[in-house]
C-alpha positions in Angstrom: -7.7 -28.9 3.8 -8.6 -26.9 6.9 -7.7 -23.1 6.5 -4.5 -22.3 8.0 -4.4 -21.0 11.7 -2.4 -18.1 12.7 -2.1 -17.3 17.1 -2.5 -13.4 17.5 -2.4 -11.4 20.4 -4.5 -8.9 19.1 -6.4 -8.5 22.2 -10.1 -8.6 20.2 -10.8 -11.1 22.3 -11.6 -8.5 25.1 -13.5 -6.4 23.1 -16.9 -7.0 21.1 -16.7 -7.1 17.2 -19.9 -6.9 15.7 -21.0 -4.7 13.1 -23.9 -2.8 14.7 -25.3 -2.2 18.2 -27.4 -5.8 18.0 -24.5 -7.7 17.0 -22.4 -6.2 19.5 -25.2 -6.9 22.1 -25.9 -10.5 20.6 -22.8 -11.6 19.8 -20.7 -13.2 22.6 -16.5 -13.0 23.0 -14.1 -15.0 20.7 -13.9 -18.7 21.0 -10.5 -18.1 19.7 -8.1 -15.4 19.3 -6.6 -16.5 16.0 -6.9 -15.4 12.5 -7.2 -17.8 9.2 -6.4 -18.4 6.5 -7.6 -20.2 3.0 -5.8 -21.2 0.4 -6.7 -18.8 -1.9 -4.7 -16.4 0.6 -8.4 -14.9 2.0 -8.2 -13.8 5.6 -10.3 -14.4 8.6 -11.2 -15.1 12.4 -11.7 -17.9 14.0 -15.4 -17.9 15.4 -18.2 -20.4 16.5 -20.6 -21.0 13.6 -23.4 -19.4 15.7 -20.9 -15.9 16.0 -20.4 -16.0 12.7 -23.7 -16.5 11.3 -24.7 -13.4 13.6 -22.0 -11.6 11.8 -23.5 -12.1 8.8 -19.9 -13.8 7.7 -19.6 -16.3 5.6 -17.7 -19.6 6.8 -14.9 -20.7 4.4 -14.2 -24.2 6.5 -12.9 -25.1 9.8 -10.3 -23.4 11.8 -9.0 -27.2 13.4 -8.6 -30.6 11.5 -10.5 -32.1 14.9 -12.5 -29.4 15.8 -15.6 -31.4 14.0 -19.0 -29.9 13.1 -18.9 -28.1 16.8 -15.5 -26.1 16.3 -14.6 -23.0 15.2 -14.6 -22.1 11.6 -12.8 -19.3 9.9 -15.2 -16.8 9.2 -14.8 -14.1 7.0 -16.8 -10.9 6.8 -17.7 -9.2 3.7 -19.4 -5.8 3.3 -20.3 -3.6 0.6 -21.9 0.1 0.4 -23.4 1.9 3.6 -22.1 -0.7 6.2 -20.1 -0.4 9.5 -17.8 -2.9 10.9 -15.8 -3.1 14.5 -14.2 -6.9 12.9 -10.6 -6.5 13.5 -9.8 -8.2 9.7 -12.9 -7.4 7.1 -13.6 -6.8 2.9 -15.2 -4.1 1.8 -16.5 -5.2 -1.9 -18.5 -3.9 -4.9 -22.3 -4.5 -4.4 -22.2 -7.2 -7.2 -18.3 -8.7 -6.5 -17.4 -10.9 -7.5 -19.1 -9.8 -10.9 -18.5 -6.2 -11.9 -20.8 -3.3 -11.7 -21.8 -0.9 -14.2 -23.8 1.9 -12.7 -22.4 5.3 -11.0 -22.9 5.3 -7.3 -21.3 6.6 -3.9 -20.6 3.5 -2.3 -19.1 4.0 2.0 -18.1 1.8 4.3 -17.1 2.5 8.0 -14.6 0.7 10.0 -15.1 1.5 13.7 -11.8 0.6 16.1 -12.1 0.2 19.6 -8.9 -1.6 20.8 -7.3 1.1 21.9 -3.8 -0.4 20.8 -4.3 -0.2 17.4 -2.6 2.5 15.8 -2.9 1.6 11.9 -5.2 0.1 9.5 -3.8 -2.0 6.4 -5.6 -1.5 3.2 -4.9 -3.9 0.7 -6.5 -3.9 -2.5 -6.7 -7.4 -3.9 -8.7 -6.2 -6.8 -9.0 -2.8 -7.8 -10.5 -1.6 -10.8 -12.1 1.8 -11.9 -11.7 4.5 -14.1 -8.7 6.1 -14.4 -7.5 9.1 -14.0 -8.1 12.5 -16.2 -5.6 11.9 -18.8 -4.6 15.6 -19.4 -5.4 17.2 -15.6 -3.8 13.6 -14.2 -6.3 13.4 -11.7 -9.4 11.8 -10.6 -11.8 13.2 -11.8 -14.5 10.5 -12.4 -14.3 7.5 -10.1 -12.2 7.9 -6.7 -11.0 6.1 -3.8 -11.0 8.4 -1.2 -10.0 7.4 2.7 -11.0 9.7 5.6 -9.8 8.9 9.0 -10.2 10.9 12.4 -6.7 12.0 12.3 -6.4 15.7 11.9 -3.4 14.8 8.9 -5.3 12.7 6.8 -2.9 10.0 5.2 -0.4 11.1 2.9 -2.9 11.2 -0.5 -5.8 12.9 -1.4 -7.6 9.8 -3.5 -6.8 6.9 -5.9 -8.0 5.9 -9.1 -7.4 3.6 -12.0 -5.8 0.2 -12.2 -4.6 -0.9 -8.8 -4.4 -4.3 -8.3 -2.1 -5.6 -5.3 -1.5 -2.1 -4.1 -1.9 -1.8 -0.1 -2.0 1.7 1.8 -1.6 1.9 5.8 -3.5 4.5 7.4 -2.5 5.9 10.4 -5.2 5.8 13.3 -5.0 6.8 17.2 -7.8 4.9 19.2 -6.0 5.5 22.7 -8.4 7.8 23.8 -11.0 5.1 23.3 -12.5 4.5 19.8 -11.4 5.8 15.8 -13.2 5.6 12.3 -12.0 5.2 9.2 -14.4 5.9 6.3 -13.6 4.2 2.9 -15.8 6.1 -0.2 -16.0 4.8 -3.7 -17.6 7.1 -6.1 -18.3 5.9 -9.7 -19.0 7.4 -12.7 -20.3 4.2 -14.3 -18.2 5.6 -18.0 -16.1 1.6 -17.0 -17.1 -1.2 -15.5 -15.7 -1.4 -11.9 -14.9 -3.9 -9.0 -12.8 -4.0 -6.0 -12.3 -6.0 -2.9 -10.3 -4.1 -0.4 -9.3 -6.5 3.2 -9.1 -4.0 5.9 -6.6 -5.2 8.9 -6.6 -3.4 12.1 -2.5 -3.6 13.5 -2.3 -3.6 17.2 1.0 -1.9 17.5 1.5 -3.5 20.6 1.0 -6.8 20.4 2.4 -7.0 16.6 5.4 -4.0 16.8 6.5 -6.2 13.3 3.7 -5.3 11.1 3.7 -1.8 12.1 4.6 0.4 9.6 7.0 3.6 10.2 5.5 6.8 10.6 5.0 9.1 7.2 5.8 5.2 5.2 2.5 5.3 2.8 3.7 1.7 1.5 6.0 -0.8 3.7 7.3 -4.3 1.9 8.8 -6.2 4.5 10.6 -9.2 1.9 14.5 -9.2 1.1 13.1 -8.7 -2.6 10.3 -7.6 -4.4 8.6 -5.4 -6.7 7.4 -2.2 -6.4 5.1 0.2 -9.1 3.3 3.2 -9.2 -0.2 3.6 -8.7 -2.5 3.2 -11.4 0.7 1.2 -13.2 -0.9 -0.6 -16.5 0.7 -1.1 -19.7 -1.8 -3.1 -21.0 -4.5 -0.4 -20.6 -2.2 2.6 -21.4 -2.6 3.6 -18.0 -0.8 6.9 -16.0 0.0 7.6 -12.9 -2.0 10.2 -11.1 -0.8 14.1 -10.8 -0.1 15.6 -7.2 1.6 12.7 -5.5 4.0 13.0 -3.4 4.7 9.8 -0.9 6.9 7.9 0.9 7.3 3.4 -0.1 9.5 1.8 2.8 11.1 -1.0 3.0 12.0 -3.1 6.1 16.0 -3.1 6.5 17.3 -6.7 6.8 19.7 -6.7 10.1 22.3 -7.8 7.8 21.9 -5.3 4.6 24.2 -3.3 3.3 23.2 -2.6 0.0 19.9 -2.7 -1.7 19.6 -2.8 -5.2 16.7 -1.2 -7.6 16.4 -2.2 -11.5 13.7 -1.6 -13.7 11.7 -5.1 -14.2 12.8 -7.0 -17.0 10.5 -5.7 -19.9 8.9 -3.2 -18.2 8.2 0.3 -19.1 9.3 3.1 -17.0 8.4 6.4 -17.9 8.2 9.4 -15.5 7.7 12.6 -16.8 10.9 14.8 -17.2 12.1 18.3 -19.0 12.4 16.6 -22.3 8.9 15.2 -21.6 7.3 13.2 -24.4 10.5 13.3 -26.5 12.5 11.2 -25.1 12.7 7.9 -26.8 12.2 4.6 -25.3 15.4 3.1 -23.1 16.4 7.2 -22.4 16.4 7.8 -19.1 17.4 11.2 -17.2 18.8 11.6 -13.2 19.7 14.9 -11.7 17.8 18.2 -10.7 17.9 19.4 -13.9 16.0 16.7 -15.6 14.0 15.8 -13.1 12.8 18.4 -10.2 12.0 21.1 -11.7 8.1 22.6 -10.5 6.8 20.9 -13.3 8.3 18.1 -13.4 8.3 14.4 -11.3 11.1 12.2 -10.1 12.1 8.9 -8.4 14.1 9.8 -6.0 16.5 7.3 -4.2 18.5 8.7 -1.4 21.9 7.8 -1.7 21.6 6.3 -5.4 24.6 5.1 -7.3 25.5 3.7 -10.6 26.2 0.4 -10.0 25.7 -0.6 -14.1 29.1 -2.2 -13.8 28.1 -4.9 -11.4 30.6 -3.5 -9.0 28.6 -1.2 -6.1 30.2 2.2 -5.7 31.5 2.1 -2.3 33.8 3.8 0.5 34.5 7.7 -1.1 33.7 7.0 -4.4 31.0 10.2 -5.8 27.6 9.4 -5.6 25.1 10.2 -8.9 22.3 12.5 -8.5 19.2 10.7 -6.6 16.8 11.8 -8.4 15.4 9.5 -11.7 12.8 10.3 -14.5 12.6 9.6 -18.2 12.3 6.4 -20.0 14.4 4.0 -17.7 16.1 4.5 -14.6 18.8 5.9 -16.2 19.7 2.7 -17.9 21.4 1.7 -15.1 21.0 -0.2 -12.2 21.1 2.1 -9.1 22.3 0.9 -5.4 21.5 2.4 -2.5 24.9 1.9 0.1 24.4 2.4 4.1 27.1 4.7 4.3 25.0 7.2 2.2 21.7 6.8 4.1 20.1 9.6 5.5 18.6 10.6 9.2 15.7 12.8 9.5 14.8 12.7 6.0 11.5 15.1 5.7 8.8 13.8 3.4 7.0 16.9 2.3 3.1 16.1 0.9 0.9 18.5 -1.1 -0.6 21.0 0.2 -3.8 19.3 0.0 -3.0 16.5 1.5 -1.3 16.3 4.8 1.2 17.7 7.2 4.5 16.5 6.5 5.9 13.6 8.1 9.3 13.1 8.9 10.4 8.8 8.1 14.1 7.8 9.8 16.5 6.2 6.9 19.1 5.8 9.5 20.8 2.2 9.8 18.7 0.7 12.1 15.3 2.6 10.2 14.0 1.8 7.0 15.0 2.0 2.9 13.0 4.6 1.7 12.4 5.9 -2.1 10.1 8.3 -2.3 7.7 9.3 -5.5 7.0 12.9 -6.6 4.1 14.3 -9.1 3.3 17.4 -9.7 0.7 19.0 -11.4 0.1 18.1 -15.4 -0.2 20.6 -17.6 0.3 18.4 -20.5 -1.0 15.7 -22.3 -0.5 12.9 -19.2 1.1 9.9 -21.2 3.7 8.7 -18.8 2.8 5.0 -17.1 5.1 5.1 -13.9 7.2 2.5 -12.8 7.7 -1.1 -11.9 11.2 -2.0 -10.2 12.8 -4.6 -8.5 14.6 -3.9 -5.2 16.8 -6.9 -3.6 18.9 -6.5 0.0 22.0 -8.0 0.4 24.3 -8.4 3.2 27.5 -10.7 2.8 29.1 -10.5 -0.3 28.3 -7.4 -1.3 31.0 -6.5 -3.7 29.6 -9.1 -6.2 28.1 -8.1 -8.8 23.9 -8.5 -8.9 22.7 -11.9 -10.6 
């Protein structure tokens, strides 16, 4: 089977996508402006076999079931350390991927945008794999992912580390005065073997206002459900979330929601340092200022959160819990979020060393927003994170969750 074809107006089509000055010279327009798609959910553009073999891509099969030996195929572009692309969709991949390397190295990779609509850049790392974080200090201090980009407030996180498979990022960029840059830089330490494969997509905010992220969001899930975790989130592994984090995940409000719902994933450890910090037995969780935002301390917070442990939302005037959730569950209880308590102009506040702060709307018709704080460690760094399920629903909503 044909990968699958997808029609995009992302106006590359007008622009030349090569990844130096020959290609770009070489290379003629798209035959098509459409992306692909394999089955193995890899992502690419339709090009004539001649583009693509001037790309240096690599063709996964046709882009039409009658295009024949002559049509386009879906050609995807891979790169690996000191590279430059302008391809609106590429990888950026180990020097050995798919096998893992083992050596420390610096490892960049440039992504040049010249449509001057585009206004973010999605990062999604399919695999992710390095060496964690500094299990005292909680931060990276052997291998890092770090992401540089020509704005002047950087993107909300200083670098990642650590186990992060199925994570994605978007990075703000403004090419409207007529070109940005993103740099992606991998150092290694080569203490653990390492591998990633990171697909870089290029959003035209005009053309596709539905994939674009809100402003300050570092993470936006667009489903009616899903799951969400913390960087660096591996049980397995005893992994730890990273120290000095402080970020907004959004979620794209359904036009009919009026209560979202967050539990803990079914056998899943949360664990978010608190005051009681390593004392607190499994299943204890903590909520409130006093457990869980003090300078030392990190939280989960959910604006608006509730006990809904009962099955039965709190609703109309009943008091709402404290917002803010640490410890060894999420408070044990499962913790709704109503529309009535949502916020406008909600201020997310990065460190220092990070960015500016950026203000997200959590306003009716603006996104859900929870928000992950993680202050400096000055103790043994055992805590893994979190992994919870969030669900919208609209009609109905004074049953109880199933």
């Amino acid at each position: 089977m044909p990968p699958r074809r997808h029609q995009t107006t992302n106006n590359v089509g007008s622009h030349k996508n090569s990844d130096d000055d020959d290609e770009e010279n070489d290379v003629s327009a798209r035959t098509e402006n459409l992306t692909c798609r394999t089955q193995d959910g890899t992502t690419g553009m339709c090009y004539s076999i001649n583009e693509c073999m001037k790309l240096d891509g690599r063709s996964v099969g046709p882009c039409d079931d009658d295009g024949g030996d002559d049509g386009p195929v879906c050609c995807v572009v891979e790169r690996s350390c000191r590279n430059v692309t302008k391809q609106p969709i590429s990888y950026f991949v180990n020097p050995s991927y798919p096998e893992k390397d083992t050596f420390g190295s610096f490892c960049d990779y440039r992504i040049d945008i010249t449509n001057k609509n585009v206004c973010q850049l999605r990062l999604d790392l399919e695999e992710f794999s390095t060496y964690g974080p500094h299990k005292q200090l909680g931060i990276c201090r052997n291998d890092r992912f770090v992401v540089l980009t020509s704005m002047p407030n950087g993107i909300g996180i200083s670098e990642l580390c650590g186990e992060n498979d199925g994570q994605h990022i978007y990075v703000p960029v403004d090419a409207s005065v007529g070109s940005a840059s993103v740099s992606l830089m991998i150092v290694t330490s080569g203490i653990k073997h390492y591998l990633w494969r990171i697909r870089a997509t290029q959003i035209d905010c005009k053309a596709n206002p539905d994939l674009v992220a809100p402003p300050g969001c570092l993470q936006y899930y667009q489903d009616l459900t899903g799951v969400i975790k913390s960087f660096n989130y591996n049980p397995v592994d005893e992994g730890h979330y990273q120290s000095n984090l402080d970020y907004a995940v959004c979620i794209q409000r359904s036009p009919n929601t009026c209560r979202i719902d967050f539990n803990q994933v079914e056998k899943s450890i949360f664990w978010i340092n608190s005051a009681d910090g390593g004392y607190l037995e499994e299943g204890v969780g903590r909520a409130g200022i006093a457990s869980c935002d003090l300078s030392t301390h990190d939280y989960l917070h959910i604006p608006g959160g509730r006990d809904g442990s009962d099955g039965i939302p709190a609703l109309g005037n009943s008091e709402s819990t404290t917002d803010k959730f640490c410890g060894r569950s999420l408070s044990g209880l499962a913790v709704t979020e109503n529309i009535e308590r949502m916020k406008s102009g909600y201020v997310l506040d990065p460190p220092d060393n990070t960015s500016l702060a950026s203000t997200v709307a959590t306003y009716a018709s603006g996104p859900i927003i929870i928000r992950f704080h993680s202050d400096d460690i000055i103790e043994p760094h055992q805590e893994l994170g979190f992994q919870i399920r969030y669900k919208q629903l609209g009609t109905g909503c004074m049953r109880p969750l199933r």
